[in-house]
N, C-alpha and C positions, 0 to 999 in steps of 0.2 A: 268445329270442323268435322265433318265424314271421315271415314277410316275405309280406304279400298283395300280388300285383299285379294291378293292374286291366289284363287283355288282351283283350276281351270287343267293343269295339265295331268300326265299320263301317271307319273310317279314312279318309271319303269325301273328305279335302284332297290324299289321296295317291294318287285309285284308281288311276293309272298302273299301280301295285303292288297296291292294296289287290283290287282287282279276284280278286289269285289267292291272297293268303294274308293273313292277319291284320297287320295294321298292323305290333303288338310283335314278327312272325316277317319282316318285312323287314331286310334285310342289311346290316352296315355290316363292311368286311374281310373276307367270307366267313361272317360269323357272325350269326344275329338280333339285333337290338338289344335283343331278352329277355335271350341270354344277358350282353350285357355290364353291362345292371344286374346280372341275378343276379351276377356275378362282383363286382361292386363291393362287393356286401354279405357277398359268401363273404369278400372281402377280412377283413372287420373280424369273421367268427367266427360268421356269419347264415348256416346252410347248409338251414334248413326252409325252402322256399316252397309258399305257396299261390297255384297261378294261375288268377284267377279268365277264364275265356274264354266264347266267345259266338260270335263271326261267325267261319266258318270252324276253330271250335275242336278239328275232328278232325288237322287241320296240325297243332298244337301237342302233340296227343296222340300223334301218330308221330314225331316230331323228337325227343320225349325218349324214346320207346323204340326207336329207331335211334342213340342215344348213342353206345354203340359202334361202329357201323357206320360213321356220321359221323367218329370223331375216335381210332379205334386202324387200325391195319395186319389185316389179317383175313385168313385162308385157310381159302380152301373148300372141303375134299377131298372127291371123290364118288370117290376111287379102290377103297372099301370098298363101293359101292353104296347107300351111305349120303351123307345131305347133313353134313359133320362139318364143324362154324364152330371153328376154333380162334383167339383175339384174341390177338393180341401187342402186346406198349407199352401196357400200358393207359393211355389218355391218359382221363380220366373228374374230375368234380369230387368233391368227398365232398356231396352236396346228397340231399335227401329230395325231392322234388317231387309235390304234390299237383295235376291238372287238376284243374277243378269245372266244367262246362259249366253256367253261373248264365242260361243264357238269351240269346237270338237279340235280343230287344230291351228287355231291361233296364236301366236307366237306372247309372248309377255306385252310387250307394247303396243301391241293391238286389241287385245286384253283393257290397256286401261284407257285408249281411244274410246271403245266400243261405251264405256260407262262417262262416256265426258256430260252426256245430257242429265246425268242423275245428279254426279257433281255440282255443274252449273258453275256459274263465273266466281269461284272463293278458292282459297288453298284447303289442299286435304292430304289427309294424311294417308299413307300406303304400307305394304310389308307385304311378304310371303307369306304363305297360307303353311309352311313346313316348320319356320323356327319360332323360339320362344329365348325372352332373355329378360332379365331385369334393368335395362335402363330406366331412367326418368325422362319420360314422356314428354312430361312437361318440359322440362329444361330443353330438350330437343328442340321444340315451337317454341321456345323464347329465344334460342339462338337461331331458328331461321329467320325469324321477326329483326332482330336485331343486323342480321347482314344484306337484307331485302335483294339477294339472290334467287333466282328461280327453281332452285332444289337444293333440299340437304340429305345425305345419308348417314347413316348412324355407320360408324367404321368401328369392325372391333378387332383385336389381335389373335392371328392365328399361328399358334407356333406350331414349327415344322416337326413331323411326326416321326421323322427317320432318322438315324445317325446318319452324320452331316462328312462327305468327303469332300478331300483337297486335292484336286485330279491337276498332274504337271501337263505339260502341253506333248508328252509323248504318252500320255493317257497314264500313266505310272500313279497307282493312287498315294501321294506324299504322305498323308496323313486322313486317321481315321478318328471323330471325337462322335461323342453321344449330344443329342439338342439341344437346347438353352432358348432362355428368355429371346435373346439375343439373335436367335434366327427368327422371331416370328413375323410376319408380314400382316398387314391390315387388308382387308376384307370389306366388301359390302352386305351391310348382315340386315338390310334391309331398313325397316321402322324408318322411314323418309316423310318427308314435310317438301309438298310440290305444290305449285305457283300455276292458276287455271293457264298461261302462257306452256307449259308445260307438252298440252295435247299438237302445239307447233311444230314439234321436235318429231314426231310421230306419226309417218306414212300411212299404214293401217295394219291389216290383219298381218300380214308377211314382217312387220317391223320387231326383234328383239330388243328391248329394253335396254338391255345391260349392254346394247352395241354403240350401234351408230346413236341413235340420244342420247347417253350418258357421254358418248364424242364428242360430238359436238356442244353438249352443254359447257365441258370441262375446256371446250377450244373458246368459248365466249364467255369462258370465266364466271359460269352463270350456276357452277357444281362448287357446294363447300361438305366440309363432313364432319358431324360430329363426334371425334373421338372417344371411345368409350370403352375404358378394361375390366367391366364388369363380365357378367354368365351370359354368352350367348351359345347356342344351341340347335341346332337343324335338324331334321329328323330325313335323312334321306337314304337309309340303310336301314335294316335290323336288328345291326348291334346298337345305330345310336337309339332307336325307337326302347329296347331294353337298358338303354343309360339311363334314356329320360324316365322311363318306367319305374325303375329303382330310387333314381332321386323322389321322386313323388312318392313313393309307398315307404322311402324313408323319414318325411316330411320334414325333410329339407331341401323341397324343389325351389331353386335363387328365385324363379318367374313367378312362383307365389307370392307374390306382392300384396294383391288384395288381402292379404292374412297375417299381413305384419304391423 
């Protein structure tokens, strides 16, 4: 199966960064946090992606064809009068990588319309261009295989950040406790497994994703999700880009999988 990622938008929680390059092409270790999804899913045998981009989508388009440049040893002899690149250590993934420049202000869902002809008539697999997590991959495609639904998403648990009030109905706050397990709610943390039926649900450029399609899927019972309480992780601020930052230079980042 292909692996869509949506890398396409502004990233405006982060412009610190976002300002010079795309959200998904900001750094965690020295590396985009593009690449360490894509690594996560090469992990489990997923080496086609389609990356669906937008704002600043020419960045993304030299980063993978400076691959080599980036990540082997190189020598550049002009001793011939010639420019001669010779790469040594090929350090390179086995990946297929398709850009799509799907548009500057295209909504999510129109994002993954715009790439239906790369796709073609199979299921494929999709996720945000922002987070990282350690689910099994696999297991996700065996359980949408196994409910022959037209979408699964991977759901994970997010607990509530604030101490939790008990407000009476004359606004009187009753009671005041600190969070717990117990307030946390599930989430769409993305890493989905969708059914080429899929691009039906989805008007075009103006359509969001996580609206009206994911409505309607869930009204034709055609939405199931795979529960998951493992590490999941988004990068949509600068304190969380400095969590992920730390976990990885502690080398215990969860979404290092390929290294376990």
């Amino acid at each position: 199966m292909k692996v869509v990622i949506l890398a396409g938008g502004y990233g405006t929680r982060i412009s610190e960064e976002s300002i010079y390059k795309p959200k998904p092409m900001i750094e965690i270790g020295g590396k985009p946090i593009l690449w360490h999804i894509m690594k996560e899913y090469s992990y489990y045998g997923f080496n086609e992606f389609i990356i669906c981009a937008g704002y600043k989508q020419h960045i993304i388009k030299e980063w993978f064809s400076n691959y080599f440049l980036y990540n082997s040893d190189i020598t550049f002899d002009f001793t011939s009068g010639k420019n001669d690149v010779i790469i040594h250590d090929h350090r390179c993934e086995p990946w297929k990588v398709t850009v799509v420049d799907t548009g500057l202000n295209t909504m999510t869902g129109g994002r993954i319309k715009r790439i239906q002809q790369y796709v073609g008539d199979e299921p494929f697999l999709m996720t945000y261009g922002d987070a990282v997590c350690d689910v099994d991959i696999a297991k996700v495609c065996d359980f949408h295989k196994s409910h022959g639904k037209i979408a699964t998403l991977t759901a994970t648990m997010l607990e509530q950040s604030k101490g939790i009030l008990n407000i009476g109905g004359d606004n009187a706050v009753k009671s005041f406790r600190e969070k717990n397990i117990a307030d946390s709610a599930p989430i769409n943390a993305g890493y989905m497994v969708l059914n080429p039926e899929i691009f039906d649900y989805i008007e075009g450029d103006h359509t969001i994703f996580e609206k009206e399609p994911m409505v309607r899927l869930a009204e034709d019972n055609q939405l199931m999700s795979y529960v998951y309480k493992g590490f999941w992780q988004c990068m949509d601020t600068a304190r969380e880009k400095e969590m992920l930052e730390k976990l990885w230079q502690s080398g215990m980042a969860p979404w290092k999988v390929w290294d376990n």
